[in-house]
C-alpha positions in Angstrom: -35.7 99.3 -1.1 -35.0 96.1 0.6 -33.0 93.5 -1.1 -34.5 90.1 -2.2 -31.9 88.5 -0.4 -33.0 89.8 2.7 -35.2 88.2 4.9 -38.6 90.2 5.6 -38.4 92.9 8.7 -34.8 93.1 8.6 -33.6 96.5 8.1 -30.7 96.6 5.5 -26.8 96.9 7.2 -28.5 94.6 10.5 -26.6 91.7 11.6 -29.0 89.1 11.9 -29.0 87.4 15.3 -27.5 83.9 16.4 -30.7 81.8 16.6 -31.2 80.9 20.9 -28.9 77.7 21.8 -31.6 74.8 23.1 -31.3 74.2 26.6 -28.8 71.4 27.9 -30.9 67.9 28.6 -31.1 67.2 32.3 -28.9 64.4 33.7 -32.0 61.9 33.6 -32.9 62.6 30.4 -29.3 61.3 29.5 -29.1 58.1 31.0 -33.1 57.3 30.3 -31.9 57.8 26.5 -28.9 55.9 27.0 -30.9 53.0 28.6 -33.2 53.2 25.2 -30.2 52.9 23.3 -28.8 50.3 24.8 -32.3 47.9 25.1 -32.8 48.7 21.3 -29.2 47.6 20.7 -29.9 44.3 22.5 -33.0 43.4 20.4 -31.1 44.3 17.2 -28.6 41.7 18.1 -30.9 39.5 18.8 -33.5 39.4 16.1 -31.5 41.6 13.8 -29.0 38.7 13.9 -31.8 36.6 12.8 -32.8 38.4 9.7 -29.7 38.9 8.9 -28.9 35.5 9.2 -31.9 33.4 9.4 -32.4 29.6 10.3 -32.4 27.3 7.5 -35.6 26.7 6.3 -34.8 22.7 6.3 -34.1 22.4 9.8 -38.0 22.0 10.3 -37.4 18.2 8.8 -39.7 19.4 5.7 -38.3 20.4 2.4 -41.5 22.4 1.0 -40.6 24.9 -1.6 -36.8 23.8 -1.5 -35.3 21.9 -4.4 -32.4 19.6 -4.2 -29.5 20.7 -6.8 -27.4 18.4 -7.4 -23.6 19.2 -8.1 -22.2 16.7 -10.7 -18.7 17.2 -11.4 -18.4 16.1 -15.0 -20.1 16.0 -18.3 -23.2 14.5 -19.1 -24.4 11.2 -20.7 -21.4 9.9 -18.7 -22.2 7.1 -15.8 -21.7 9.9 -12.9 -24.3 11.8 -14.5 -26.4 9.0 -15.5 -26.3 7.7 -12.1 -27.0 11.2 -10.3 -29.8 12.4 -12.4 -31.7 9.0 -11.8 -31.2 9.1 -7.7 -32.3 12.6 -7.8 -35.2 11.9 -10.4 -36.5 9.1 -7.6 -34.8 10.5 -4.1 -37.2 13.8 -4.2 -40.4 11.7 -4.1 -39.3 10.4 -1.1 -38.5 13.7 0.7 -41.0 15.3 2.8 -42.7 18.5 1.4 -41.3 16.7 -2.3 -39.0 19.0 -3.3 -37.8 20.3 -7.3 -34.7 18.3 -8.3 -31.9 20.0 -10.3 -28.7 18.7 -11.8 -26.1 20.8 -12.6 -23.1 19.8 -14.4 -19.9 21.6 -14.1 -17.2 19.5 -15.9 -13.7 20.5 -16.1 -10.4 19.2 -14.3 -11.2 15.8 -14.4 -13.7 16.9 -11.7 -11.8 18.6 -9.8 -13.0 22.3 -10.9 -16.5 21.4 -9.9 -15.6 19.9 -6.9 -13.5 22.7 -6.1 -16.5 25.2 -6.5 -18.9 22.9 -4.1 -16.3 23.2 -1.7 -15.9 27.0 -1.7 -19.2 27.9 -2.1 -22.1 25.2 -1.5 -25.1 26.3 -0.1 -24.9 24.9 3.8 -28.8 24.5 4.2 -29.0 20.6 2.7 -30.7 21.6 -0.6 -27.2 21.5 -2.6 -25.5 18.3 -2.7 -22.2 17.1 -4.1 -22.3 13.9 -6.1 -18.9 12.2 -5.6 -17.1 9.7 -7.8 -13.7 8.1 -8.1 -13.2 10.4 -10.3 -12.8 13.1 -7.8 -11.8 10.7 -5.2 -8.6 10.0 -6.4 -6.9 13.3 -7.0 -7.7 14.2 -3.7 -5.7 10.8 -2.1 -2.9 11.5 -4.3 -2.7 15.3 -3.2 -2.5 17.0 -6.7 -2.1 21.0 -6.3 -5.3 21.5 -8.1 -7.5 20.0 -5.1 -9.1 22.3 -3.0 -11.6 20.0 -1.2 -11.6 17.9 1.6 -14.1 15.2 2.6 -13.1 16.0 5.3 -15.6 19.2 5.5 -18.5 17.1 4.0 -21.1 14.9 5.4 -22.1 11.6 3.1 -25.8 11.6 2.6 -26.2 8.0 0.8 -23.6 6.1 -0.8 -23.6 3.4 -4.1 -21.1 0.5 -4.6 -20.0 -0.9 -7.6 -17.4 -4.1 -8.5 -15.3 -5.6 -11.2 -12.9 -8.2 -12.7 -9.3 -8.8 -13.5 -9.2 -10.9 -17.0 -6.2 -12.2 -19.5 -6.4 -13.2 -22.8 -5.7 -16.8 -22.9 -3.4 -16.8 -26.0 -1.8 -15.0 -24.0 -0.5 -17.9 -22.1 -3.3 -17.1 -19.2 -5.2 -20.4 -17.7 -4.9 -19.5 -14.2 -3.4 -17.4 -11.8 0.1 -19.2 -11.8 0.2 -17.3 -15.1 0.8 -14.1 -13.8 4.1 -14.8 -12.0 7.6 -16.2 -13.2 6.9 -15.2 -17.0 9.6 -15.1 -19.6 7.7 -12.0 -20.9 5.6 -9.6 -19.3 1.6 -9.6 -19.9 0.6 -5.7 -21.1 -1.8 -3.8 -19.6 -4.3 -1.5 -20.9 -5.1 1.6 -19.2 -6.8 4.2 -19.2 -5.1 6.7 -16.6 -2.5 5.8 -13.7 -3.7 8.5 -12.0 -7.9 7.7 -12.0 -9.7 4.3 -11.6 -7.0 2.1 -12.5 -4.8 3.2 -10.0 -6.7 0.4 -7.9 -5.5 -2.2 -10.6 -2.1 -0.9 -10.6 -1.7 -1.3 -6.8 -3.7 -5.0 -7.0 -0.7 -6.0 -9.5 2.2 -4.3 -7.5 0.6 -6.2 -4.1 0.8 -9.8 -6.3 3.8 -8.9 -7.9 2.5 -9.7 -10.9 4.5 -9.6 -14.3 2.5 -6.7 -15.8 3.7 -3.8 -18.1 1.6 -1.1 -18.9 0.5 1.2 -21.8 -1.8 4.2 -20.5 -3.8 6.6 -23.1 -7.0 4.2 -24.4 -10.3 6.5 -24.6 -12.1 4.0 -21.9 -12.6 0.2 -21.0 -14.4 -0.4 -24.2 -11.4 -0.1 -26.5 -9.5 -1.9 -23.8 -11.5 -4.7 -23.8 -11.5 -4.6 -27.8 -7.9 -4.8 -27.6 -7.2 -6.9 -25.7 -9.9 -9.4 -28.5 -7.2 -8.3 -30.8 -4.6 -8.9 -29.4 -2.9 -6.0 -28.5 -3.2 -6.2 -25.3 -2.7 -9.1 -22.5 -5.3 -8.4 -19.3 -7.5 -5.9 -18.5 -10.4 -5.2 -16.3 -14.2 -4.3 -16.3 -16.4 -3.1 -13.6 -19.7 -5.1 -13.1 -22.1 -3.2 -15.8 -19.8 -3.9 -18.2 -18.7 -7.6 -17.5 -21.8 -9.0 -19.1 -21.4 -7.6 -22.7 -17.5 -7.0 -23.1 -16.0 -10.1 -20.2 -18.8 -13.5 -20.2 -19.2 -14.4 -23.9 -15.5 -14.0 -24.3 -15.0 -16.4 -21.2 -17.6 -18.7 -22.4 -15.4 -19.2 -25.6 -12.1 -19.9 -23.9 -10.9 -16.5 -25.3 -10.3 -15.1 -22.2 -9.7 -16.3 -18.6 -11.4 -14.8 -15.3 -8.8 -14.3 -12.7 -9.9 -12.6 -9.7 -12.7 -9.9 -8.8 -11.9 -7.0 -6.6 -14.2 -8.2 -4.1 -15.7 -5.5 -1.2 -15.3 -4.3 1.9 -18.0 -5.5 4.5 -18.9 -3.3 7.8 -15.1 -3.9 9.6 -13.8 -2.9 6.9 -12.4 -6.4 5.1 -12.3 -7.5 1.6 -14.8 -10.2 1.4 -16.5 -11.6 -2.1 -18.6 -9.5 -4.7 -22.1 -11.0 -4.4 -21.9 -10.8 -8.3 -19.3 -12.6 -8.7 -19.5 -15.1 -5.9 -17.5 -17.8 -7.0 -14.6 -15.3 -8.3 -11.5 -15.6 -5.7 -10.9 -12.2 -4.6 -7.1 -10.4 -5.3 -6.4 -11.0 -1.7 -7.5 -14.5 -2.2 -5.2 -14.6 -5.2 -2.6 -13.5 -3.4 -2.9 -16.4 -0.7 -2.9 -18.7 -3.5 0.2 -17.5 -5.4 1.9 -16.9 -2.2 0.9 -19.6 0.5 0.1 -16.8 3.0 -2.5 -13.8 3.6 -1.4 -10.4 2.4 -0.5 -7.7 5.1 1.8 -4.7 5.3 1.8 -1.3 3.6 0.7 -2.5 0.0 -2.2 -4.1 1.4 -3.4 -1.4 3.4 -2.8 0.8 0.5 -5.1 -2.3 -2.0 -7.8 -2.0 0.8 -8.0 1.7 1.1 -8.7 1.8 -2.9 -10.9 -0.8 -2.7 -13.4 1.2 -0.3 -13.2 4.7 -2.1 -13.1 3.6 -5.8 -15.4 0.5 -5.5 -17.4 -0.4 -2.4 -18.4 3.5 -2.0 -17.8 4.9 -5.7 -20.8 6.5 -5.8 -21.9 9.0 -4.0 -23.6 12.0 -2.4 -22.6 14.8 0.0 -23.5 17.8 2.0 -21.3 20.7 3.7 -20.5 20.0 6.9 -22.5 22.5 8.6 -25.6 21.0 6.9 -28.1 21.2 9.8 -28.8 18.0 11.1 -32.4 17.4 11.1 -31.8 18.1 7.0 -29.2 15.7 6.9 -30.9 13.3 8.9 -33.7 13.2 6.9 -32.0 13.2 3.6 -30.5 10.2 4.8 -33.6 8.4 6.0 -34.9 9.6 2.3 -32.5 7.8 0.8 -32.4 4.7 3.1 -36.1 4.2 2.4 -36.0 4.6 -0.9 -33.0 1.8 -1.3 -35.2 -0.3 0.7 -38.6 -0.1 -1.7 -38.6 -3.5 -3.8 -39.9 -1.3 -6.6 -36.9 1.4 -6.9 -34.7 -2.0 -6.6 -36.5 -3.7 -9.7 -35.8 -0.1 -11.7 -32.5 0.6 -10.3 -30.8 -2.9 -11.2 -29.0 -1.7 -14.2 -28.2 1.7 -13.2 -26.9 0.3 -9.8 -25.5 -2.8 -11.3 -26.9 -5.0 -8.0 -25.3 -3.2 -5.2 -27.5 -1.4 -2.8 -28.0 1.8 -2.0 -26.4 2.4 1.7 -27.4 5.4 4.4 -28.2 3.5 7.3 -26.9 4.8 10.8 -23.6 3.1 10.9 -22.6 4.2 7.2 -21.1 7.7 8.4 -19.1 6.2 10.1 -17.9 3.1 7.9 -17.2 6.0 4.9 -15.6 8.2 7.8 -13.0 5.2 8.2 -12.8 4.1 4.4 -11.7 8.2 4.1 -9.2 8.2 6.7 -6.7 8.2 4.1 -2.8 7.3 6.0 0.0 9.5 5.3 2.4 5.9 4.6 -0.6 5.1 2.2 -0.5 8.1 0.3 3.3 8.0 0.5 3.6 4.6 -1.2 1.1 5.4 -3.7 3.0 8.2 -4.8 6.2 6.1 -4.5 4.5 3.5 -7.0 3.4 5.8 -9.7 7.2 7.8 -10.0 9.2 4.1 -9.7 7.3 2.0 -12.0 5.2 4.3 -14.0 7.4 7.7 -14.3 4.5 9.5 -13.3 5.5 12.6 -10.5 2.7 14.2 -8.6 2.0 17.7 -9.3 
């Protein structure tokens, strides 16, 4: 009886035989199948490559189907996000093939996480975009460990200006700006952080060698300024949004004098006067007039670098620097025609406080300059803040 396991029509105790080896290929078939090989491998590289990773789909100069998420570093209902979500609300009307819009907050670190996570990660195609503050700015001129960005590896899209004033309390003793030199007792300053926007106050004071003390730790400007109606404090400043309900009825009483403005840096890069506050000596006029000369040297560098990052371009937006750059150049064009419609202007006056919106040809470069931050600036910065304020860079 034959065994299951044994294949039909072999007799049981047979070895069955080794199946025939297949012939050896000839020498042509060889090289013909190498020559396939090596064609296929070529148009794998080649179009392979390009599925694997494609061509941006914005390079066309039409954003159909995309939508533009913007990255906004802090917590909502703040002025950052108010500002961002209202660009984005109105910018994506203006982009061809009209886009979604999508803000995404990501607060934490002062800004810095979000920033941080832009940086490492942002999409490359011109559809994400970092919205940038002074905020963010200033951690990254100071060095702190926790920065991992660079604007260095970013592209400005469109960028937003805003101003502000230096005011005293005139009980203080304050009429003028004589009365922020040879005191018999310092004036006391309110602040918020040495280390965020008022770093650009604390430098103005160090460059006039003011007689200013400081107390740091108020929850924002508004319980400055209400302190300083008390009493508790001795000068202060507000950016332009807020000069009109916490500065001008004040000033109109005589409770509080009106100093100096900031002022703004024009196309070469000098301080010149805020439009809205034309008639406001600016601090390097202040300093001519307490001095009898025009301010120069490392402090001044240092005032004017601040100036341009936390002021002229405060606000702003930005793309990874291998953005392509027909996206780029059309976001920017976007934005440039949208600053430039009378209507957007009439809506945008209190969100943008009077100051344009600016992406014409020449501001890449102009920011480029305003972010070449010097090493002797950043040194002296940090030099001010351990001296006079006991405050050590981590």
């Amino acid at each position: 009886m034959k065994s299951s396991l044994e294949p039909p029509g072999q007799i049981p105790g047979d070895v069955a035989p080794e199946p025939a080896e297949p012939p050896a290929p000839s020498r042509r078939t060889v090289i013909t199948a190498v020559a396939s090989f090596a064609a296929l491998g070529a148009v794998t590289a080649v179009f392979g490559g390009r599925l694997l990773n494609p061509p941006s789909s914005t390079e066309d100069g039409d954003f159909s189907g995309e939508t533009l998420e913007f990255l906004i570093p802090l917590a909502s209902g703040g002025g950052t996000d108010t500002w961002a979500r209202f660009i984005g609300t109105e910018l994506v009307s203006r982009v061809p093939g009209r886009p979604g819009f999508a803000p995404v907050n990501e607060p934490g670190g002062e800004g810095i996480s979000g920033t941080n996570r832009f940086a490492r990660s942002a999409r490359e195609d011109g559809t994400e975009l970092l919205v940038g503050t002074a905020s963010t700015v200033v951690p990254w001129v100071l060095g702190r460990s926790a920065v991992r960005y660079s604007f260095d590896d970013l592209q400005p899209i469109v960028v937003n200006g805003t101003g502000g004033v230096i005011y005293a309390r005139t009980e203080a003793g304050v009429r003028g700006l004589e009365d922020l030199v040879g005191r018999s007792a310092p004036l006391e300053f309110g602040g918020i952080s040495a280390t965020g926007l008022d770093i650009t106050t604390l430098v103005a004071f160090d460059l006039l060698e003011a007689d200013v003390t400081s107390t740091f730790g108020f929850e924002g400007r508004g319980p400055v300024n209400l302190a300083l109606q008390r009493g508790e404090i001795d000068i202060d400043y507000q950016t332009t949004s807020s000069y009109g309900p916490a500065v001008a009825g004040i000033a109109k009483e005589g409770k509080a004098t009106v100093l100096m403005s900031f002022g703004q840096l024009d196309d070469a890069g000098q301080v010149v006067r805020d439009p809205n506050f034309p008639d406001v000596p600016t601090v390097p006029e202040a300093y001519e007039q307490l001095h009898g000369a025009q301010p120069a040297g490392e402090k001044y560098e240092a005032y004017k670098t601040l100036l341009g990052l936390t002021y002229t371009y405060q606000k702003s937006l930005w793309v990874p620097k291998g953005a392509p750059a027909r996206a780029v150049d059309l976001l920017r064009s976007s934005c440039a025609q949208l600053g430039a419609d009378k209507g957007f202007q009439e809506k945008a006056a209190k969100v943008l406080g009077g100051y344009p919106l600016v992406a014409d040809p020449g501001m890449p470069a102009r920011v480029r300059d305003a972010y070449s931050v010097s090493s002797s600036v950043r040194a002296y910065i940090s030099e001010l803040l351990a001296a006079k304020y006991n405050i050590h860079v981590e």
